[in-house]
C-alpha positions as CSV (number, residue, x, y, z in Angstrom):
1,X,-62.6,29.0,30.9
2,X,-59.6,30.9,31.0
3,X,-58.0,28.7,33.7
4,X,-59.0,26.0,32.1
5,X,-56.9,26.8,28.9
6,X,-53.7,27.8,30.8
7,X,-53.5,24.3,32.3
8,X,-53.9,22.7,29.1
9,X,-51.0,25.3,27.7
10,X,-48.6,24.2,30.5
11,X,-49.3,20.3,29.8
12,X,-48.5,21.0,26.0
13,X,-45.1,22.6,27.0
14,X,-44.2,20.4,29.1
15,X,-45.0,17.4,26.5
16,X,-42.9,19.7,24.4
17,X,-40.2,20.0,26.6
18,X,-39.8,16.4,26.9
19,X,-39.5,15.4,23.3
20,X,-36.6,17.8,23.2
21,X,-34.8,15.9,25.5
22,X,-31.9,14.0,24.2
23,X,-31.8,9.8,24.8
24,X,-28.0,10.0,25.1
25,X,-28.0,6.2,24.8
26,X,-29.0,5.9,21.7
27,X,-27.2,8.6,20.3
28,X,-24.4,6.4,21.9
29,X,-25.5,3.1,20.5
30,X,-25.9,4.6,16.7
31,X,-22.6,5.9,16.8
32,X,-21.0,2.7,18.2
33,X,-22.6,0.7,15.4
34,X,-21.8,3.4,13.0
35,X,-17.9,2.6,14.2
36,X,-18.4,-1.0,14.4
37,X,-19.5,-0.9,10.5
38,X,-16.5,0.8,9.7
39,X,-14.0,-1.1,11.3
40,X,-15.9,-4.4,9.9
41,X,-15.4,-2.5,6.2
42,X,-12.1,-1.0,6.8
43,X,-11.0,-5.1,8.0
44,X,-13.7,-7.5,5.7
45,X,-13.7,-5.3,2.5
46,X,-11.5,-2.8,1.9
47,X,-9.5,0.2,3.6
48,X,-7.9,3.3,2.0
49,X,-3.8,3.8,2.6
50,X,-0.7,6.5,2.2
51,X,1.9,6.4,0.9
52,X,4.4,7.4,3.0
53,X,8.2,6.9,1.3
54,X,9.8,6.4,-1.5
55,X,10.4,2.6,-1.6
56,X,7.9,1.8,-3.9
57,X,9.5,4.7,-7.0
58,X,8.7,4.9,-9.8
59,X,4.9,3.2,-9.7
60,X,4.1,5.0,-6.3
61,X,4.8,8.1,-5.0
62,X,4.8,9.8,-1.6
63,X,1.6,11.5,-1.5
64,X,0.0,8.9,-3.3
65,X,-4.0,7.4,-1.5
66,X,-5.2,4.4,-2.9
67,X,-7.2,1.2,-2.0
68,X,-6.5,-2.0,0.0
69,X,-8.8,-5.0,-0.5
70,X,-8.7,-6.9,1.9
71,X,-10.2,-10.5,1.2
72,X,-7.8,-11.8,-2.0
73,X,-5.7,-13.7,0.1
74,X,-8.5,-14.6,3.4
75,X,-8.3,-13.3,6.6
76,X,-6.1,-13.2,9.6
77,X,-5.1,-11.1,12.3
78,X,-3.5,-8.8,10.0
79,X,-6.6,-8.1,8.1
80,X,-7.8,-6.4,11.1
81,X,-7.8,-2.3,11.0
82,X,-5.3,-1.4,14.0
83,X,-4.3,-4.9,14.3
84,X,-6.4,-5.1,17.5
85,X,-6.0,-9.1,17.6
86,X,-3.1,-10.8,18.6
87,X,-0.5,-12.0,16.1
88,X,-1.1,-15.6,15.4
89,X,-0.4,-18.5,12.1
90,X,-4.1,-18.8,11.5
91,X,-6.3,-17.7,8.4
92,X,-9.7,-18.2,7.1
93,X,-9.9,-18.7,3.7
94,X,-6.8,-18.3,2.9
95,X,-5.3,-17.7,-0.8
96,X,-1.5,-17.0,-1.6
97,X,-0.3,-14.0,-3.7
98,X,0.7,-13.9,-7.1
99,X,4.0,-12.7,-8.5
100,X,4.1,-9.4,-9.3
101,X,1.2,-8.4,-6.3
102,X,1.5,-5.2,-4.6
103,X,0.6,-6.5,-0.8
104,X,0.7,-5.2,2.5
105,X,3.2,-6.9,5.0
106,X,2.7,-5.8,9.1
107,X,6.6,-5.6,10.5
108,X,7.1,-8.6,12.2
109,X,7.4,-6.8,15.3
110,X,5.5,-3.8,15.1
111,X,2.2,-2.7,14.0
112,X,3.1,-0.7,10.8
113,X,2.1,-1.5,7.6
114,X,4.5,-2.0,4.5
115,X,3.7,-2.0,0.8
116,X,6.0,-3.8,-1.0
117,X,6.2,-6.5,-4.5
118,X,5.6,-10.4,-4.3
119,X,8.7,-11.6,-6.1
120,X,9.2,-15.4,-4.9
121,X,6.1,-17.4,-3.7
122,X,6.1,-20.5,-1.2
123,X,8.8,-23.0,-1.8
124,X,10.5,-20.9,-4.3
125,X,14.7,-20.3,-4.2
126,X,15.5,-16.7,-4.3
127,X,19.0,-14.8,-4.3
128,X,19.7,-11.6,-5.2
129,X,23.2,-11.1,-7.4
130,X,24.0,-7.4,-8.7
131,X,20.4,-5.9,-8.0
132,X,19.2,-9.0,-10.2
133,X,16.7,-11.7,-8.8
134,X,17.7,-15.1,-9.4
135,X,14.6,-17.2,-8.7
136,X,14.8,-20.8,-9.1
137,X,18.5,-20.9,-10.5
138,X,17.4,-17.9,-13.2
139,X,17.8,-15.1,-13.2
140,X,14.7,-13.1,-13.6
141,X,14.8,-10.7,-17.0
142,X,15.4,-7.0,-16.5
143,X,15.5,-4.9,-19.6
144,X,16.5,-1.1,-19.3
145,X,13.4,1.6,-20.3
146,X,13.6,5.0,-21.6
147,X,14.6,7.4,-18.6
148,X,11.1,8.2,-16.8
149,X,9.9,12.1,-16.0
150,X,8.2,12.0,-12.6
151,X,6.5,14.9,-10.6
152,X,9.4,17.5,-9.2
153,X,7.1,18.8,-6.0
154,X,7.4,18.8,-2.6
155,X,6.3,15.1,-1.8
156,X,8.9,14.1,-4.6
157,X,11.8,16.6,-4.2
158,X,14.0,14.5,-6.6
159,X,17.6,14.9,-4.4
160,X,18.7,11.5,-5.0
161,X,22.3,11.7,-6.3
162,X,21.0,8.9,-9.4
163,X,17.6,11.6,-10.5
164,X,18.2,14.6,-12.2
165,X,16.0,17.7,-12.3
166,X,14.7,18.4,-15.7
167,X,12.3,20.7,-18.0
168,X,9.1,18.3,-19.1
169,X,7.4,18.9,-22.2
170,X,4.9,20.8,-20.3
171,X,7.6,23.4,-19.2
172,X,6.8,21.3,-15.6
173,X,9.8,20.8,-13.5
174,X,10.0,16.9,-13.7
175,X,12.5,14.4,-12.0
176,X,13.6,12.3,-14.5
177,X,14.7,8.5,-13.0
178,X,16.6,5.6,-15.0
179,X,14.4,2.7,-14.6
180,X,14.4,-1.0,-16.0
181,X,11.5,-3.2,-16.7
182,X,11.4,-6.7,-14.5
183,X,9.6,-9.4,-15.6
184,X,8.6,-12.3,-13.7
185,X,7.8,-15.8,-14.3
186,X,3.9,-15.8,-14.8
187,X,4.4,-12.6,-17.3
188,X,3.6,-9.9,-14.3
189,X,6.1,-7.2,-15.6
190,X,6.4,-3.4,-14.0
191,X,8.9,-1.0,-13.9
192,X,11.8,-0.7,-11.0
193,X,15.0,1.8,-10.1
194,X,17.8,-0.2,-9.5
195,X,20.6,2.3,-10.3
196,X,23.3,2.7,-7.8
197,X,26.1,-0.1,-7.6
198,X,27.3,-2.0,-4.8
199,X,24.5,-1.1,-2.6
200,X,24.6,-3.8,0.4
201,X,21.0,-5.2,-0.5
202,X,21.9,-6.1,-4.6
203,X,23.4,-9.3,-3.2
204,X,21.1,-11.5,-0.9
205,X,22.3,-15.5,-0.3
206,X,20.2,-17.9,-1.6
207,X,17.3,-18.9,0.2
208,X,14.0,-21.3,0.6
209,X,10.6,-19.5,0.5
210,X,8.4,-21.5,3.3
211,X,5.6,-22.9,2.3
212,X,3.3,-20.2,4.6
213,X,5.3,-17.3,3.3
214,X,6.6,-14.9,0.1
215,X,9.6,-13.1,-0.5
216,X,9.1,-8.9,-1.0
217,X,10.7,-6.5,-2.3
218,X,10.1,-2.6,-3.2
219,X,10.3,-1.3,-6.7
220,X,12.9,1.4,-5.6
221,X,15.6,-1.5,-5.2
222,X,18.1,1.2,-3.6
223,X,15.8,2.5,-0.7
224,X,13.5,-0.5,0.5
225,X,13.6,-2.0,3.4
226,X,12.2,-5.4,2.3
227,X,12.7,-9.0,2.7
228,X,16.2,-8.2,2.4
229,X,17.2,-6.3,5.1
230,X,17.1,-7.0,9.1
231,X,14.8,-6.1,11.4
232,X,17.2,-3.8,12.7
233,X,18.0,-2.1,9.4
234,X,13.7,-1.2,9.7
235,X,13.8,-4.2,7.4
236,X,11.1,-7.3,7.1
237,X,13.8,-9.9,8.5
238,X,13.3,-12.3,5.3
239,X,10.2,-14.0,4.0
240,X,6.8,-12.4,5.3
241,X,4.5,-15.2,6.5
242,X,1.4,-15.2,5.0
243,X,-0.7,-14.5,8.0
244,X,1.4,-11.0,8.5
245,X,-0.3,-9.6,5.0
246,X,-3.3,-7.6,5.2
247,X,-4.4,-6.8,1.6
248,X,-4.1,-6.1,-1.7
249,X,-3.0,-2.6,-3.1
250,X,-5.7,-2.3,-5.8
251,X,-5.7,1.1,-7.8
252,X,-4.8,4.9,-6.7
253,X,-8.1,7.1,-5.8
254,X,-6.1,10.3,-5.7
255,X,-2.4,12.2,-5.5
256,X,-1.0,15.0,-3.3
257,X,2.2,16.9,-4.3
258,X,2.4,18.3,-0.3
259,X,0.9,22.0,-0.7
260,X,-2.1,21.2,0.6
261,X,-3.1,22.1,3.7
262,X,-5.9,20.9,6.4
263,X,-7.8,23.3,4.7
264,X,-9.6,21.2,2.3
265,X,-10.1,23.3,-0.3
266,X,-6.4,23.6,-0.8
267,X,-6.5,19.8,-1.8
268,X,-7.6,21.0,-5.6
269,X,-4.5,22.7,-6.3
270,X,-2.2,20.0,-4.8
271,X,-3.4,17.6,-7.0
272,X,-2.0,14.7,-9.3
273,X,-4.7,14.8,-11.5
274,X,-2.9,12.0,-13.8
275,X,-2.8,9.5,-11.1
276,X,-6.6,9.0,-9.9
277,X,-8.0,5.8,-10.2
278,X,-4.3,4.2,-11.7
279,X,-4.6,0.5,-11.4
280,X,-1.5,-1.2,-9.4
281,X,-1.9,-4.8,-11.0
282,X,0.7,-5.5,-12.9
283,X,0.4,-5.8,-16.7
284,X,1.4,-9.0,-18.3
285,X,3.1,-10.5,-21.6
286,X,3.3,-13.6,-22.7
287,X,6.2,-16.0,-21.6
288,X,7.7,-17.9,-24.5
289,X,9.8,-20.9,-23.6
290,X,13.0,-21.3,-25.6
291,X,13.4,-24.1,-27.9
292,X,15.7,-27.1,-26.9
C-alpha cells in the first residue's frame, strides 16, 4: 500500500511541475498584441505629447502633456506613431484644418514632431508685414491684451529680454508677457507674443497656399520656427502639406514646472494644477462685415 501511494505522490508532482512551466510563446504573443493595440491607438485614435519649447507662449508651456487626436483631418503616413511608413502624398479620409487649429506638422525632413497654429488654409495668399498676417490682401486683426502673468519655474524661467519677473497676487513669482489677441477670419481668436521689432521672421513675401497644404505659425511669433523660416533655420520650409500633419492638439491632461523627478511621487508637487484638462480649441466671436 505504501508503495502504491508514493507513486501516485510522484505522478502528482510531476503534473504539478509541469503546470508551472512557463509557454514563453504566448507570453510573447500577448505582449506583441498588447504593443500592436497600442501603436494602432497611439496612430488611429489618439496619442499623448510634450511640450518641449517655448514656440507655442503664452497658450503652451514647456512642461505642458496633452492630447493628440489623430483622425480630424484622416490618415496618412504621418498619423503613424514613429512614423514607421514611408513619407508619401496619400490620405484616407482626408479633411483640411481649420483656422486657428493647433496641429501637428512632421519636419519635412526629419521625423520630429511640431506643434504649431493653422493661419492660411489651401489656396489662400499669405504675407507677413511687421509681425502682422496679411491674409488675402488683409491684414488679419490684432488687438493688444492686458500684460499676462505666467508660471516663473524652472520649465518657464522667464529670461527673455521682452518678460519681466514679477510678484502675482498669490505672492507667486510670475513672468508677466505682453501679448495681443489675433483674430482670424472664421472668428477663431487666441492670444500671441509678438513683441520684439525687426525680428527677421515679422516680414514674409507674399505667397500661395497649395491646394494640399496650410500655412503655420507658433503663438510665440519671436521664437518659432514655422512656415516661415528655412529648413536650415530648424524651420518648416513654407507651407506644410497636408499629408505631413499628424493630429490635432485637443486639450492639456496635466503640467510640470521641472522639479520633478523619475520618482513619481515627486510629480504632485511639480504640478500646474491650473492647467489640467485646458481645452486648446480656439474660442470664437462673431465676424461682422462692415457696411458699404
Amino acid at each position: 500500500m505504501s508503495s502504491v501511494t508514493g507513486m501516485s505522490d510522484t505522478k502528482t508532482a510531476k503534473k504539478d511541475g509541469e503546470d508551472d512551466k512557463v509557454n514563453w510563446f504566448a507570453e510573447l504573443r500577448g505582449l506583441a498584441i498588447m504593443l500592436l493595440a497600442v501603436l494602432a491607438f497611439h496612430s488611429f485614435v489618439a496619442k499623448p505629447f510634450y511640450i518641449p519649447s517655448t514656440s507655442m507662449m503664452p497658450n503652451l508651456l514647456v512642461g505642458d502633456r496633452l492630447i493628440v487626436s489623430k483622425y480630424p483631418y484622416g490618415y496618412s503616413w504621418a498619423s503613424v506613431t514613429f512614423h514607421l511608413l514611408p513619407r508619401g502624398d496619400w490620405r484616407i479620409f482626408g479633411g483640411t484644418p481649420e483656422y486657428g487649429d493647433i496641429v501637428i506638422p512632421v519636419h519635412p525632413q526629419r521625423s520630429e514632431d511640431y506643434i504649431k497654429r493653422v493661419v492660411a488654409l489651401p489656396g489662400d495668399r499669405i504675407a507677413v508685414r511687421g509681425g502682422q498676417i496679411i491674409l488675402n490682401g488683409v491684414p488679419v486683426p490684432q488687438q493688444v491684451e492686458p500684460d499676462m502673468l505666467l508660471p516663473n519655474d524652472l520649465n518657464t524661467p522667464c529670461n527673455e529680454p521682452e518678460f519681466e519677473i514679477v510678484t502675482g497676487p498669490d505672492g507667486t513669482s510670475k513672468c508677466r508677457v505682453p501679448v495681443m489677441r489675433e483674430t482670424l477670419p472664421n472668428g477663431a481668436t487666441y492670444l500671441i507674443i509678438e513683441a520684439l521689432p525687426d525680428q527677421p521672421l515679422d516680414d514674409y513675401d507674399e505667397i500661395l497656399v497649395p491646394e494640399d497644404a496650410v500655412f503655420v505659425m507658433g503663438d510665440n511669433r519671436d521664437y518659432s520656427a514655422d512656415s516661415r523660416a528655412s529648413v536650415a533655420r530648424q524651420g518648416l520650409g513654407g507651407p506644410v502639406p497636408l499629408a505631413n500633419i499628424g493630429g490635432r492638439a485637443e486639450f492639456i491632461t496635466f503640467s510640470l514646472d521641472g522639479t520633478a523627478s523619475l520618482n513619481p511621487f515627486s510629480w504632485f508637487g511639480a504640478m500646474r494644477g491650473d492647467r489640467a484638462f485646458t481645452t486648446l480649441r480656439p474660442t470664437r466671436t462673431e465676424i461682422t462685415e462692415a457696411a458699404d
